[in-house]
N, C-alpha and C positions, 0 to 999 in steps of 0.2 A: 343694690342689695343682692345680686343673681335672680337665680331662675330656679325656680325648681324641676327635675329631670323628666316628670311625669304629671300628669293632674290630680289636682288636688283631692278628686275625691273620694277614691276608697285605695288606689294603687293596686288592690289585685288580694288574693289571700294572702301573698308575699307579705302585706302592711298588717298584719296580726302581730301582737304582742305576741315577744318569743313565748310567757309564760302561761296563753292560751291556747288550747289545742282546737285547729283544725282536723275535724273529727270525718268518720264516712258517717254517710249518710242516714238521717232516722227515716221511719217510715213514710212512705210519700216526698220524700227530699230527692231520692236519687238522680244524677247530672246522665243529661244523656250518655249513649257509649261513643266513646272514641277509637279509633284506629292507635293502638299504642305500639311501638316496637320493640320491641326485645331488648333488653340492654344492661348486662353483666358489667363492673369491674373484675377481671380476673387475673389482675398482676398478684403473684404468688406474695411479693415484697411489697410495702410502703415508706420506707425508710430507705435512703439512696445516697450513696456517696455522689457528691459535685461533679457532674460533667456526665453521667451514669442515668438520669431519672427519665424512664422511660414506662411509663402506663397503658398496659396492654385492656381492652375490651371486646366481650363478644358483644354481637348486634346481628340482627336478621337484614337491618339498614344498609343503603348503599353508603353513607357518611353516616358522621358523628361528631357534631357541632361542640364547640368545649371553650372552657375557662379556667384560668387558675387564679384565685384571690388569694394576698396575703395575708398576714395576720393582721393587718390594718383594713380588711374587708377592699383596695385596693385590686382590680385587675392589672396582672402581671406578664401575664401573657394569654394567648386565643387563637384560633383555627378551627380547622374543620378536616380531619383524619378521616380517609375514605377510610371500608370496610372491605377486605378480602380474604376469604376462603370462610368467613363469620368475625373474623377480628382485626380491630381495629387498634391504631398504635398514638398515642399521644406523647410526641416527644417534648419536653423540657427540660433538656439536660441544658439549656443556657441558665437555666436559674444556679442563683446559688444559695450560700446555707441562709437555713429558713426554715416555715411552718406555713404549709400551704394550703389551700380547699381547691381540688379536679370538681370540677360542674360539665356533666358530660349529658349533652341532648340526640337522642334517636329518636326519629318520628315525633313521638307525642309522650314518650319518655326520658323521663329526666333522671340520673343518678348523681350524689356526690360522694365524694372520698377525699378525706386528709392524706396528705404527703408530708414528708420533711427530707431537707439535703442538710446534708454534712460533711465537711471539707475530709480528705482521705486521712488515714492514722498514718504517725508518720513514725510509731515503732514503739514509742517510750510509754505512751497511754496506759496497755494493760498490763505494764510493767510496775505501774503507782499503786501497791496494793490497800490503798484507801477506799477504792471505787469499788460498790457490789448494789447484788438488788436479788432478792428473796422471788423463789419462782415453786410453784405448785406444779411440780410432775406429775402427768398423767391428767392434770383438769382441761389441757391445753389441744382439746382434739387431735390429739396426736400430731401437733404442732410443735411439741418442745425441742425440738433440735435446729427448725425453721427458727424459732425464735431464739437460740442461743447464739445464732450468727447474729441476729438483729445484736442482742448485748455484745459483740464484739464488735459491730460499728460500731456502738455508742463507743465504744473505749474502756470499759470495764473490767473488773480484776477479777471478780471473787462473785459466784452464785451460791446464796442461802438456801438449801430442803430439807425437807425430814425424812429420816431414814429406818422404816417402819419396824419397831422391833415383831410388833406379834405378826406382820404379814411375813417376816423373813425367816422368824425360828417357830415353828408351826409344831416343833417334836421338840422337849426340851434336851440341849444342847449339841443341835443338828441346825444349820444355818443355809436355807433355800435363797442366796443370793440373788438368781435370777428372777424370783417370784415378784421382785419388786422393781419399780421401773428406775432406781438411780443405778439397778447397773446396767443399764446403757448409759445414762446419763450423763453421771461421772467423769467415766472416759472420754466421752468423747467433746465435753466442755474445758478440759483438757485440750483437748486435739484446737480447740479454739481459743487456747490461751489465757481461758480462764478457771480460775482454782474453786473447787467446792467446799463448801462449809455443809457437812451434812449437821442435821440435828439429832438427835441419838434418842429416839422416843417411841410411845410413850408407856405402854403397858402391854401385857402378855396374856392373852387365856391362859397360859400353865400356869403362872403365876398370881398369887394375890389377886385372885378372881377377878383379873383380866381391870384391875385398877393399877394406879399409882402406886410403884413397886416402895414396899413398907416394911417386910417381912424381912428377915437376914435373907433367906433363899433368895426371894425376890430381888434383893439389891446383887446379892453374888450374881445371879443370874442376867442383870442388867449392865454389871461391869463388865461382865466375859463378851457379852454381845459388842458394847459396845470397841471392848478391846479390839475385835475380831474384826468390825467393821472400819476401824482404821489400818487394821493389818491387809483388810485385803483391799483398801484402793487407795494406798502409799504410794503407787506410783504415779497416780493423777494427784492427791491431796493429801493431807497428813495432820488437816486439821479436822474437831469434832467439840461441838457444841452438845452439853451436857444437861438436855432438857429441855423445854421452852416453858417460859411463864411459871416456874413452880410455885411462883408467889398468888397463882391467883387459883380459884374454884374449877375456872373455866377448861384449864389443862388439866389439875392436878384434882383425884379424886379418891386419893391416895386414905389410909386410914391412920400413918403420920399427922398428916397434915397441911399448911402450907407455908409452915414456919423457917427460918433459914436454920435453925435447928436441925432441921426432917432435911433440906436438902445438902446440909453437908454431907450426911449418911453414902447419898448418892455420888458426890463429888469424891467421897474418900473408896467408896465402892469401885469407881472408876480409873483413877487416876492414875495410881499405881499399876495398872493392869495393862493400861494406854501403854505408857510409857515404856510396862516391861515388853513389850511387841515390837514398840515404835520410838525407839529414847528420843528422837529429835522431832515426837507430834507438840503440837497443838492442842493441848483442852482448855476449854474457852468453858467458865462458868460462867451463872449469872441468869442470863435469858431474860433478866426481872420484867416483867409488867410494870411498868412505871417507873419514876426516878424515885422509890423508897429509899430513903438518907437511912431511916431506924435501920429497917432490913438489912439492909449493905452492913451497917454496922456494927450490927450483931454477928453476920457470919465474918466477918475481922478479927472478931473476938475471940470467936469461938475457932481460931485457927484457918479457916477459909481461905486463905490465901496461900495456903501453902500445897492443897490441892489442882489449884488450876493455874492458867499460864497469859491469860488472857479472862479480863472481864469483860460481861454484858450488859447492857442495858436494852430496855424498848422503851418510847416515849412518843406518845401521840400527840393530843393536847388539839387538835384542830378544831373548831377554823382559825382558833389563834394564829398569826404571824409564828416563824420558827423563835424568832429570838424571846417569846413570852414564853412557847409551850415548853423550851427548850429551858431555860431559866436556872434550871436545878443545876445543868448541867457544871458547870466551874466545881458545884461547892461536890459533888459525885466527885470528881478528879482530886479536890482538895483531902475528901476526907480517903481516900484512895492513897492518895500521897504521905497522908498522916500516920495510916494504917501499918504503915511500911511496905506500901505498895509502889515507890515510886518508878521502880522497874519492869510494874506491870501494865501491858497496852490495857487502854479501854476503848471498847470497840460500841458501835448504835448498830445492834441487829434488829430493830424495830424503828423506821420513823414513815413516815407518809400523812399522803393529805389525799381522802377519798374526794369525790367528785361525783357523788348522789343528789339529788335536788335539795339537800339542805346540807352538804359538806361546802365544800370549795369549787369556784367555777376549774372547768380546764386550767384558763389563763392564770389562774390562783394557784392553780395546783403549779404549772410551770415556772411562775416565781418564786413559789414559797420555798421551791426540792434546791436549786444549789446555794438558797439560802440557809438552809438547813444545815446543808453540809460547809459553809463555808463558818457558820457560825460555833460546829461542832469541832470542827479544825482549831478553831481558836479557843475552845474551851477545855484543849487537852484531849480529842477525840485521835485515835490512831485510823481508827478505820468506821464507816457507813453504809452499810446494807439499804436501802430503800424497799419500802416495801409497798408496792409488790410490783411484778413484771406486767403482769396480766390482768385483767379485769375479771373476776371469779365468774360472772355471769351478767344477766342483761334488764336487772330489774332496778331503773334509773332511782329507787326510792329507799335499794339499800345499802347502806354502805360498803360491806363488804366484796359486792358486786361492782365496787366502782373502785378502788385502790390504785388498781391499776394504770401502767403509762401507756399501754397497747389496748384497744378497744376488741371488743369481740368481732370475728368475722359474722358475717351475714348472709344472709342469700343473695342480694347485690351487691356485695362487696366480699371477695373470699380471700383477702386476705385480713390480718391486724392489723387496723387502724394506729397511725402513732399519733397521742394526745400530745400537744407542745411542748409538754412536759419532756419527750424523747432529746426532741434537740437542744433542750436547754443543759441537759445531763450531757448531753455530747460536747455541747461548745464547754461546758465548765471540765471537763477531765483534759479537753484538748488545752484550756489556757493554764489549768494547774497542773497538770503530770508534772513529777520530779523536780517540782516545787514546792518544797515543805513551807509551813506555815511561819512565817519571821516576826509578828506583832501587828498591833493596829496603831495608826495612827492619830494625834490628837489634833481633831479637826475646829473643836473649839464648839463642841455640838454634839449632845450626845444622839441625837437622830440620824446622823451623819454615821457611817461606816463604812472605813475607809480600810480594808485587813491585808496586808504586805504578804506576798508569797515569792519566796526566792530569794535570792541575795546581790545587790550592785547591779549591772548591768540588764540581769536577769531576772531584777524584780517584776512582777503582776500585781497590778491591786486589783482588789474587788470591792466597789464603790456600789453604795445604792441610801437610802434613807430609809427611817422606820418612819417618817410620818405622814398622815395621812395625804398631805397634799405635797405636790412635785417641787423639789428647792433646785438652790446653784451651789457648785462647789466649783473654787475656784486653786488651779495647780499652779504652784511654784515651779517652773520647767527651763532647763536653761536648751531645750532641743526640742526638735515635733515628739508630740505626743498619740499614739496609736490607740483609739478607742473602741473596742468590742463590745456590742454591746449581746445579749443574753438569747439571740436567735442566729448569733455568731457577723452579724452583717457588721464589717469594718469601715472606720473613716480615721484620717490622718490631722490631726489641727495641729495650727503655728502659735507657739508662743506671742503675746502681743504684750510688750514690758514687762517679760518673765512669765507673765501669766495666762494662763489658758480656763476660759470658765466652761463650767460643761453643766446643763441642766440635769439634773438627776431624781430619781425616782423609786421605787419599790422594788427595782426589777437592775439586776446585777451590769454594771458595765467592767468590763476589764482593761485597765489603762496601762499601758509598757509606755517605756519613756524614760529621759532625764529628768524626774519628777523628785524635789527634794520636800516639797510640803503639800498639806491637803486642808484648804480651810473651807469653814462654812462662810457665805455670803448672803446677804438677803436683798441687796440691791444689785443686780446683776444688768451689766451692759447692756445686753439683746436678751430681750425675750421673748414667749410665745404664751398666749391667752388665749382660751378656747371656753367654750359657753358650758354648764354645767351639762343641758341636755343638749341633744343633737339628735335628728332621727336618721331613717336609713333614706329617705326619700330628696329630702333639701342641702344643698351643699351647705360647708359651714363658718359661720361668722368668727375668723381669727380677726386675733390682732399683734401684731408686729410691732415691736418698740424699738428704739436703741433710743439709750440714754445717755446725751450728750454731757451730762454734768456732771461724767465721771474721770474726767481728765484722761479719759479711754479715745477720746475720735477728735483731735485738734484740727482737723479737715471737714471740709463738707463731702467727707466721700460717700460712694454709692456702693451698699453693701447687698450682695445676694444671700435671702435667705432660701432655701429650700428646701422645702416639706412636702410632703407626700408626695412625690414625683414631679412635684412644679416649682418654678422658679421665679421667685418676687424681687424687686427692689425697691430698697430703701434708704434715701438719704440721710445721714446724720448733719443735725448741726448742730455747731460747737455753742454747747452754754445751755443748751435746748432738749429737750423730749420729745420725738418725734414717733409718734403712732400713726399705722396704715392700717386700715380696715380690710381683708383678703376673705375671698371664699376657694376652703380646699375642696377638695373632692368629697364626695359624701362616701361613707362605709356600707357594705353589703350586708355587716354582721352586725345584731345587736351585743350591747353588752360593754363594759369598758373597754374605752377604747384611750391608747397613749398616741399620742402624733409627738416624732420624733423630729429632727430634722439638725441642720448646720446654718451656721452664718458665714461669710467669706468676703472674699475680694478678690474675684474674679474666679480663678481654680484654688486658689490659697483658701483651707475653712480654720479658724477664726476661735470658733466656739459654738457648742452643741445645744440646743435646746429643747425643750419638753415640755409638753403637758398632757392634760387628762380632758374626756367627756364621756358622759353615758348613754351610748346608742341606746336607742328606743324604736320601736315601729312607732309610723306616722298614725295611727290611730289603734285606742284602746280601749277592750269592751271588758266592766267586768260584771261581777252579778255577785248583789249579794241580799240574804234572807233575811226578812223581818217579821218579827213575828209581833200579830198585830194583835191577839188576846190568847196569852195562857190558858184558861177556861171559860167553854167552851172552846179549844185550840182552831187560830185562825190566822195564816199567812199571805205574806205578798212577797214579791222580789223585785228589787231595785235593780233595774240595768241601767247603765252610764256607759254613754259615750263618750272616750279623750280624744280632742285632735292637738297631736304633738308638735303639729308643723307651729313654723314661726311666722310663714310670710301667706299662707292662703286657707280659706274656712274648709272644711268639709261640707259635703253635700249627700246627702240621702234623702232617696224617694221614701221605703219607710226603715222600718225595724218589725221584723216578726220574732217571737220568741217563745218559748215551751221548757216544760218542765217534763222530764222523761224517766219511768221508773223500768229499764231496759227498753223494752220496743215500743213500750205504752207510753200514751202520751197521758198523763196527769191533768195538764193545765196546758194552753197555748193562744196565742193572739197577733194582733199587730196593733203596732204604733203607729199610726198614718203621720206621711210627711204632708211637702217638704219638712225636712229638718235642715239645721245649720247651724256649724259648730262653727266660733269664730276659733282664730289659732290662738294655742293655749288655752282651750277654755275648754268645758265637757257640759254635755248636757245629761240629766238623769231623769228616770221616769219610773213610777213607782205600780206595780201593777196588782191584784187580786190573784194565788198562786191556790188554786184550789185544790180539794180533794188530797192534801200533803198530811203525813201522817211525824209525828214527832221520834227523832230519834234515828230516822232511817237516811242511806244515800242515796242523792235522786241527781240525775243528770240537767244541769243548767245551759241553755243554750238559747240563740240567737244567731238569726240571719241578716246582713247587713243589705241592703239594697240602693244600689249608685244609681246614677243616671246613665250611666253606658251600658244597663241591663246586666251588670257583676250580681250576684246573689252569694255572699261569701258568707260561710257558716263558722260559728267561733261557740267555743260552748267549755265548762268545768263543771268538776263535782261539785258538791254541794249538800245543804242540811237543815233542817229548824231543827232548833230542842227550846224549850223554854228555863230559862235557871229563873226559878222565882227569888224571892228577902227569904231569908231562913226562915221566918215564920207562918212562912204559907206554903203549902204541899197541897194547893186542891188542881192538878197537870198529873200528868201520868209520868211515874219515874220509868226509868229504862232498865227493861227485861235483862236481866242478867245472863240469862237462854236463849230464850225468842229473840232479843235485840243481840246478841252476842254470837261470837264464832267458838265455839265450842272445840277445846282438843285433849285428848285421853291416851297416851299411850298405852295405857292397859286396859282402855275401854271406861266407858262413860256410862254409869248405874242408875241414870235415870234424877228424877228431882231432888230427892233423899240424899243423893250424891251430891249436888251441887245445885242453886238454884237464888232467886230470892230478888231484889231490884237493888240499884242504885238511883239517889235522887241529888243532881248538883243545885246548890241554892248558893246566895251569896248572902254577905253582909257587909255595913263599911268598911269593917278590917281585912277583909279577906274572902276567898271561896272558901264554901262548906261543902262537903261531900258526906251523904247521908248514905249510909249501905246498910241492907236488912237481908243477909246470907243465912242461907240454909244449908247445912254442913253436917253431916251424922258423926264425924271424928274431928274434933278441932289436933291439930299437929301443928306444930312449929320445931324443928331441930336445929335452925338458926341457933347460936347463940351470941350474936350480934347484928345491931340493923342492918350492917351495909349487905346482911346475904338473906334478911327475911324473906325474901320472893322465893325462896326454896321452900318455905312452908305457907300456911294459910297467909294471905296477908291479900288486901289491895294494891293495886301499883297504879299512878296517874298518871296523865301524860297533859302537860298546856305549851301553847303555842298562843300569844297575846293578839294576833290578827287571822283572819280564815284562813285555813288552813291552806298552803300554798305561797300566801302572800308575804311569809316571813320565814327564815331560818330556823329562829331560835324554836328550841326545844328544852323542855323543862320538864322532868321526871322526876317524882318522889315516889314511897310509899307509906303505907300503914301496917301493923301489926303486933298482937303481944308477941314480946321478945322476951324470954326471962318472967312471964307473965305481967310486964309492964307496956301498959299501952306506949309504943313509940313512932315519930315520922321522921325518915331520913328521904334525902335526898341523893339521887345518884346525878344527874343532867340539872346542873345550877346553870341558872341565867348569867349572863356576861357579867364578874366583878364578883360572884360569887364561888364558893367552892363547895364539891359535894361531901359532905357529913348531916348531922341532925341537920333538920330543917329550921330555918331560924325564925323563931314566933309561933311556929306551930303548936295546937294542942289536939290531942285527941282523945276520944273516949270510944273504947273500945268495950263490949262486956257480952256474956254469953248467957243466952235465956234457952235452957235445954239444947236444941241443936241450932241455934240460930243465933251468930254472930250478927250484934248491931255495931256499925260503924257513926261517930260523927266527927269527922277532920274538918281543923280551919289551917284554912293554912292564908298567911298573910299576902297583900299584891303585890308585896316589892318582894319575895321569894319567889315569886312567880315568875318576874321582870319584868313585870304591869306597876306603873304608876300610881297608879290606880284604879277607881269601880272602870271596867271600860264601856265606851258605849255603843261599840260597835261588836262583829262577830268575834267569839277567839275557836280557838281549836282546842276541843277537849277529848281525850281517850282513857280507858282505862282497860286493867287484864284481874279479876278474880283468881288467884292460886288456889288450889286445895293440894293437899298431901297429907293426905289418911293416914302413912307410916304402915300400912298393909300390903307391901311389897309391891305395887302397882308403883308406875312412875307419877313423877307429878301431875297432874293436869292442872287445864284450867278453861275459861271462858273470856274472848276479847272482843270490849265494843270498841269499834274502831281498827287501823290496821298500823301499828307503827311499834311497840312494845314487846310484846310476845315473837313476833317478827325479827326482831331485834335489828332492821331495819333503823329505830331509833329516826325516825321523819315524820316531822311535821306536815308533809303532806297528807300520810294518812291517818289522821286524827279527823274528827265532825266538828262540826260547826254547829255551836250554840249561841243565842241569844240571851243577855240580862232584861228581863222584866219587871215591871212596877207590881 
């Protein structure tokens, strides 16, 4: 069965669940001091052309002990770089393309940094002007020129920004070019080969009180600007994007509107103005927020196309796979084409997949981006923006801070991190340039996707599956077949009677070759099986097949498979199923993991195979509140130990644990051992969590204690609230003030201004949320649900398990609209879509200055099955807007909503009670 690498019983802090924070120390915890050294990453670069990747470090150290793992958690390569004059050099230029993790040790300091290589451009790359990606000048600590060369390793055509009207014309019709940072920019993205898409936005102090130009003035004045700003950098670009988002609130604050109506205005203000400057620009309308089919429609209608030269779209939809969020996509071209549009490009100047603790993993994000685009290709897409370059900032819980394919620099690490995401965008430009999009394949599958790029000799597919678990496809080939797969690492297979099977996956492989068919199989010659879980500690239980009974192996020959760096054999015999049991190497990384590999005969491979498991740390703590009487309110907290290994128990002397409300300790104790977890098995212990107040967040923690005297601390947020039956309210509801974060942009007038509780309660159909606001002006100027949060209303927020432990995130709200009590939905549960909420009812009604709310809202709008009976995550944001010229405020329990963060992480934790 093997060995496992280390003992069994705690492995180190390393064996923490990725999604538990090892924390510094609370009071009285602190570890003695250690002698630590100095130890900087300071390569300027992280992204390296093949033969090129050299990683520079300062250190006070005489060496600098290191590692490089790849994306299969895998060591790749290791050494130990002396340090001279303070810096030390880490060569790996034998590696090749790839996504790698540097693990670099000095003294008693440890640093890590992501790298990625990529094979050199060989000319024709940012020639393919399909390839761009949207980049925020001036947020990039005056990085943005460092990273433009980055986009031109990747291979890229075309960078998206905004080109600030009111920062540029500050006196009207006097234009301060320099004031704004694309004119450096521009030019010199240019100088690197790539074309600028400025965006022409968005509003002007002179004008239209510095909103959404609405007014004749305001519009002339918006066409001259932007005429002028393609006159004057025609000689880097010549194109200009007319707006962003006009369709949505969020941009557009316009006193038009955000009708397609209101934006032809703009379009026809523009156009003409372009053109008479520049006859051979580019105006690109559109910008739309979302695939709107109505929208598009309308401005068809109403003449729209004869304004611009190029349409846009943006379309999110994540964490959807691309080909769900994308969906709309075909019938957008169709009715495009209908329109009498068939002459006009449609371009995606909006698509990405953030990677916030409830967006997309990294590894998600790196499959999802040249899925996206390859699916956009085939839906009549000319051109794709990705958005965004950069990661806006460094707050893991919002999404707009995570967009990004470049990670922020740090103070141990000073340059940009590339998220996998970088080379996967590099290897997909490298195997499509100048390869237009030819049709897909009929694979006999619709999961199967199989999309032709090129023509005859010079065909590329791009092969991968939409379903959940890894299949075979098997190629009709009358010659070797060249398989790349999506981190650009090549292999060559042989035909074996005509056919070549290749395992495939989620994740893009690109096939060159005599390849005349592409079918689905579901019994495939060789394969590879891997256990659901797998930790980072145990090597892991494959299994190896060939199947003789496919009139594929007429010999008893001995085939090599080889996977993660090792090299197995396996006999076929004819008529027979022959299974070998193998342990690979174990992973350093939690998190899905794919093991790839070949089958062969001897150097000849055969056929490619794949599958899947889900890295885990070997042991897992987590902690969750129970509340043990509503009234008089009384709690405990459940800690549980997992041990994830397969082959040996854990062991601990004991468990100590505490409840922390910052430096104070609450509640704390120990569990006295021994304990002993068998493998696979957890033990829980349920303890008296005192002195806990309802409604507030208190830090949950735990020290683990092994027998090699480890004292490894592991700890998350946390919460009691009691939700009673709707017909009992004798528990204290939550302070709408006291319990809440309060924000006023024009100042916060005390209780009279805003004030009152919230009480959540359930019943079998659903939760109820009881609200009792105090409000001296009720306003609503909404005149539809989807924008009530701009006036009085409530907004919720649920997440079906504690907060942390699940994704999904589910947002509605309440409010009279029209003077009718209404609940919409914005963040519908999976299978859902946001409009009305479906089942809900609410009563809404005003007693002098105090709004009573009572909302139901049903489980399955929620994306609860049902009553649950463990924690969920609840939040919520009170709006007021007075209509007294003061900006909106409001008050938020919880931290996920008014943030606009939109994460389940920061929501609380409640309990259903009898």
């Amino acid at each position: 069965m093997g060995r496992p690498r280390r003992s069994a019983a705690w492995g180190g802090a390393a064996a923490l669940l990725g999604c538990l924070l090892v924390v510094a120390p609370l009071p009285g915890t602190a570890p003695a001091a250690h002698a630590a050294g100095a130890l900087t990453v300071t390569s300027p670069d992280l992204i390296f052309v093949k033969g090129q990747a050299k990683i520079t470090l300062a250190s006070d150290e005489a060496s600098v002990a290191w590692k490089a793992v790849d994306d299969q958690g895998l060591t790749v390569a290791s050494g130990t770089a002396p340090v001279s004059g303070g810096t030390a050099t880490v060569d790996v230029t034998a590696l090749g393309s790839g996504y790698y993790t540097l693990t670099a040790t000095a003294g008693a300091t440890t640093r890590t940094a992501n790298f990625g290589v990529l094979t050199a451009l060989t000319g024709k790359e940012q020639q393919d002007t399909r390839f761009g990606t949207g980049i925020h000048y001036g947020w990039n600590d005056g990085d943005d020129q460092k990273l433009l060369r980055s986009v031109k390793l990747m291979g890229m055509h075309g960078v998206r920004s905004d080109i600030n009207w009111g920062a540029i014309e500050k006196t009207p019709g006097a234009y301060s070019w320099s004031s704004y940072s694309t004119d450096q920019h521009i030019p010199y993205a240019k100088s690197q080969g790539l074309t600028a898409l400025p965006i022409s936005g968005y509003r002007n102090p002179n004008y239209d009180g510095n909103r959404t130009p609405a007014s004749d003035a305001a519009l002339e004045a918006y066409g001259k600007f932007t005429a002028a700003a393609v006159e004057k950098y025609q000689q880097s670009s010549k194109e200009i994007e007319i707006y962003n988002e006009y369709n949505s609130t969020g941009f557009n604050n316009g006193t038009c509107g955000i009708t397609a109506d209101c934006y032809l205005k703009l379009l026809q203000a523009s156009y003409g103005k372009v053109h008479a400057k520049v006859p051979d620009a580019t105006v690109v309308g559109g910008g739309l927020a979302g695939l709107q089919t109505d929208w598009l429609k309308r401005l068809y209608a109403i003449g729209g196309l004869k304004y611009l030269d190029a349409l846009s779209v943006h379309q999110y939809g994540y964490p959807s796979p691309p080909e769900t969020a994308l969906s709309t996509l075909p019938q957008v071209r169709a009715d495009l084409d209908a329109a009498g549009g068939k002459d006009v490009p449609l371009w995606i100047t909006e698509n990405g997949y953030p990677t916030h603790s409830d967006g997309v993993t990294p590894a998600e994000q790196a499959t999802y981006v040249p899925r996206a685009q390859i699916f956009s290709f085939a839906s009549g897409v000319s051109r794709y923006y990705w958005y965004d370059l950069t990661n806006d900032g460094t707050d893991a819980t919002n999404k707009e801070h995570n967009f990004g394919a470049f990670k922020r620099p740090t103070a141990e690490v000073k340059a940009w991190q590339p998220k996998p995401s970088v080379v996967t965008e590099g290897v997909l430009i490298r195997q499509l340039a100048g390869r237009a999009y030819a049709g897909r394949d009929d694979a006999g599958s619709a999961d199967l996707r199989s999309y032709r790029f090129g023509t005859g000799s010079d065909t590329v597919r791009a092969l991968y599956t939409t379903a959940a678990t890894p299949g075979t496809a098997e190629l009709s080939a009358t010659g070797p077949v060249t398989v790349t797969d999506q981190l650009g690492h090549e292999k060559t297979c042989l035909p074996v009677g005509g056919k070549v099977q290749l395992g495939i996956d989620g994740k893009v492989l690109y096939v060159r070759g005599a390849v005349n068919a592409v079918k689905a199989v579901s019994g495939p010659v060789f394969s590879l099986r891997l256990p659901q879980h797998s930790n980072t500690e145990e090597t892991v239980d494959a299994v190896l097949q060939v199947d003789g009974t496919k009139n594929r192996t007429p010999l008893p020959l001995p085939y090599d498979f080889k996977i993660a760096g090792e090299k197995y054999r396996v006999t076929a015999r004819p008529g027979k199923v022959v299974r070998q049991t193998v342990q690979l190497p174990t992973s350093a990384l939690t998190g899905p993991r794919t093991v790839s590999g070949t089958v062969g005969l001897g150097p000849l491979n055969l056929a490619r195979l794949t599958s899947d498991t889900e890295v885990v740390q070997p042991t897992q703590v987590t902690f969750d509140p129970v509340v043990k009487k509503a009234a008089p309110f009384a709690a405990a907290l459940k800690v549980t130990v997992t041990n994830n290994r397969v082959r040996g128990p854990l062991e601990l002397t004991k468990l100590d644990w505490q409840v922390n409300e910052g430096t104070t300790y609450l509640d704390r104790g120990t569990i006295d051992g021994p304990i002993e977890v068998a493998p696979g098995a957890s033990a829980s212990y349920t303890v008296d969590a005192r002195n806990i107040k309802q409604w507030k967040r208190y830090w949950t923690a735990a020290y683990v204690n092994t027998p090699d005297g480890a004292r490894t601390a592991v700890g998350v947020w946390n919460g009691w609230g009691a939700v009673q039956p709707a017909d009992t309210d004798t528990t204290t509801p939550i302070d709408v003030i006291g319990d809440g974060s309060v924000k006023y942009t024009g100042g916060y007038n005390g209780a009279a201004d805003l004030s009152g509780t919230v009480r959540p309660q359930y019943g079998d159909a659903g939760l109820v949320l009881k609200g009792a606001i105090t409000d001296n002006v009720l306003a609503q100027p909404a005149t539809t649900a989807e924008n009530m949060w701009q006036g009085d209303s409530i907004q919720f927020a649920v997440t079906p398990q504690a907060p942390g432990r699940s994704k999904q995130y589910v947002e509605f709200g309440a409010s009279l609209v029209g003077g009718k009590p209404q609940v919409y939905t914005w963040r519908a549960p999976s299978g859902q879509s946001a409009g009305p909420t479906p089942g809900a009812t609410a009563r809404i009604t005003r007693d002098g200055t105090t709004t009573h709310y009572t909302v139901t809202v049903p489980w399955a709008s929620l994306g609860l099955t049902g009553k649950p009976t463990e924690s969920i995550g609840l939040g919520f944001v009170v709006n007021d807007s007075d209509n007294d010229g003061r900006a909106r405020g409001w008050s938020e329990w919880g931290a996920a909503i008014a943030n606009n963060s939109k994460s389940a992480t920061g929501l609380r934790a409640v309990q259903l009670t009898d």
